[in-house]
N, C-alpha and C positions, 0 to 999 in steps of 0.2 A: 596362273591364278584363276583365272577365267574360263581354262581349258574343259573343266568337268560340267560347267555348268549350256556348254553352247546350245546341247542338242533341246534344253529349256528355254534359252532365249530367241532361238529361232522357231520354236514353236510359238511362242509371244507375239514374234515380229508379225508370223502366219496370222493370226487372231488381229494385231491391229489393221495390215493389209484387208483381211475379210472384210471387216466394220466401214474399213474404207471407202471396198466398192462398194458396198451396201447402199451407205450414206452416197455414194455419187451415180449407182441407181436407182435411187431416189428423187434427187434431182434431176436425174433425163427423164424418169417418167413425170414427173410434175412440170416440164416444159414442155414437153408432149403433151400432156394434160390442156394444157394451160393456150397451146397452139389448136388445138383439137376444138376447143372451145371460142375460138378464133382471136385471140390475145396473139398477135402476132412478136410485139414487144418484150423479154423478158425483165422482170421488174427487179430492184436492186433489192428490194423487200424478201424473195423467194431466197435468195442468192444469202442475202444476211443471215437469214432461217437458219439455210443448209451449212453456215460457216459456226453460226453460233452452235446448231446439235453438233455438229464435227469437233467441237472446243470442248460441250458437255462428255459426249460420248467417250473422249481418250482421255479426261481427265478422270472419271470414273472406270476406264479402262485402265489408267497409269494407277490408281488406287489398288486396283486385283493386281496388279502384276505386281505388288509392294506386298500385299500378301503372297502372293507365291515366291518371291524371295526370301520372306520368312521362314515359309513353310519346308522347304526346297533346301537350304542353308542351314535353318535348323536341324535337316532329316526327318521330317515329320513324314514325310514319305520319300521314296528312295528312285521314282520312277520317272523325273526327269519332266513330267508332265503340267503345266502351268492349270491347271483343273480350272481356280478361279478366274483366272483369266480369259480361258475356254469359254467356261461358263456366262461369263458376263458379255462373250462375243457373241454367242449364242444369241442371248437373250435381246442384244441390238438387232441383230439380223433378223429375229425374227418379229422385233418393232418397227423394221425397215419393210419388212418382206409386206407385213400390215400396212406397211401408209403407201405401198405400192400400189398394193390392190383396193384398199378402200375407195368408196365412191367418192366423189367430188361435189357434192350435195350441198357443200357448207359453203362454199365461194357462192353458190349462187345469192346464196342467205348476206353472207357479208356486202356483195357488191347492192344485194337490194338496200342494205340499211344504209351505206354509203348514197346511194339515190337519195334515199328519205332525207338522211342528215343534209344534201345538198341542197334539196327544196327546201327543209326547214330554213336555210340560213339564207338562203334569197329573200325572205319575208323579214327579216332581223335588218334594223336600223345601224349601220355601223360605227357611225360617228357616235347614237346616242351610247352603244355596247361599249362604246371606246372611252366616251365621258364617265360613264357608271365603274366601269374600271379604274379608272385614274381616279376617282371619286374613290371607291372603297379602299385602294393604295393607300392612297392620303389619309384617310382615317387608321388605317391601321397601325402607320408611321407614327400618326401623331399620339396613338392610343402607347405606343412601346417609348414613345419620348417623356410621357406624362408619368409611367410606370418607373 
């Protein structure tokens, strides 16, 4: 049943492998990055990133390949060839190949605001932030009780 269609779903499997390493050269160069930069530690944060594009990327890859099932099954063309599919590897590889090479410009940005936000909340009273919270709770309880 399957027989005619392999030489298209192994060309598929090709396309998801591609995106694969992609996405996991990706993530060596951003620990490379990230070691470079002297962050000796990798963060559960980078790691989460690379798992969640990895989730995005083949769900919208599993989408193309439901079109070229269509396509493929209907006879819309006769050439075995997963196009969309292709296509849509393509276009990951070459948003990988982009976050490969991009500078690293914006970590510095981030880690500076994180500085700031830390100073700022050294200066912040916690007990009173704590009171003012439980304070505005309680009003807004008591505001959906009255309603």
């Amino acid at each position: 049943m399957l027989m005619p269609y392999w030489p298209a779903l192994w060309k598929a499997m090709i396309c998801y492998f591609v995106v694969l390493i992609a996405i996991a050269l990706d993530l060596w160069a951003g620990i490379a990055k990230s070691r470079k930069a002297g962050i000796k530690i990798t963060h559960t944060y980078g790691i989460d990133r690379t798992l969640d594009k990895l989730r995005k990327r083949y769900n919208l890859l599993f989408l193309a390949t439901i079109v070229d099932v269509v396509l493929i099954s209907c006879e819309f063309h006769s050439t075995m060839i997963p196009y969309v599919t292709a296509l849509a590897a393509i276009v990951f590889c070459v948003v990988e190949g982009r976050s490969i090479l991009e500078a690293d410009s914006d970590k510095g940005r981030y880690l500076e605001a994180a500085k700031t936000a830390a100073e700022m909340w050294k200066g912040v009273d916690k007990d009173e932030l704590a009171d003012l919270i439980i304070k505005k709770m309680e009003e807004k309880q008591h505001e959906k009780g009255s309603n």
